[in-house]
N, C-alpha and C positions, 0 to 999 in steps of 0.2 A: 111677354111670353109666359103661359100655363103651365104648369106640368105636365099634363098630356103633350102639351108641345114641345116640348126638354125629349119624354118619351119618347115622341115621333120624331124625334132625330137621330135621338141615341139608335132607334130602334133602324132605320135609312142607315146608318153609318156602319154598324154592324151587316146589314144586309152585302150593301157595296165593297167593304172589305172580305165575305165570304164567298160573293161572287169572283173578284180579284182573286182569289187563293183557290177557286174551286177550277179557274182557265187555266192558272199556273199549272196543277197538277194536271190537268186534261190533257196539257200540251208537252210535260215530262213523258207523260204514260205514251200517248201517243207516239211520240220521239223513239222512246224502249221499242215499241212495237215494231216498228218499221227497221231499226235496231234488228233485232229478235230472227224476223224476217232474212234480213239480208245476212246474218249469220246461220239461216239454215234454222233455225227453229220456226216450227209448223203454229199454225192459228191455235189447233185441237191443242198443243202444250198449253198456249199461253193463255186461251183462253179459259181452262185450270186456273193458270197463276192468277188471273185476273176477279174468274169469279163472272165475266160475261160471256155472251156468246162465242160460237166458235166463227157465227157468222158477221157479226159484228167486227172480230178480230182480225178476220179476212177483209173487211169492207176498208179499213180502218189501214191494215200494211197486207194490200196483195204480194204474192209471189214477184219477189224482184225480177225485172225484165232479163233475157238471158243477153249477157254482151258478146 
């Protein structure tokens, strides 16, 4: 193995642990969201907090079903 080859792993390895850490948080935020929701905090709030859309926030934790 080359150098460029050493690089092209290191560089794959970092890739795959960023991916890994970038679904963790997808799947925290998410959680919050729907969280967020069933306590009565609206898209328009959190999508503020978030920095995305208000519809995206909405797609993401509709309005909880009424029981």
């Amino acid at each position: 193995m080359d150098t460029l080859d050493t690089e092209i792993q290191a560089a794959a390895e970092r890739r795959t642990a960023a991916e890994a850490a970038f679904q963790e948080a997808d799947r925290e935020l998410r959680d919050l969201l729907v969280r967020g929701r069933a306590e009565g905090k609206g898209p328009s709030h959190m999508a503020k907090l978030t920095g995305f859309t208000r519809e995206w926030v909405a797609k993401i934790a509709p309005a909880p079903k009424p029981s």
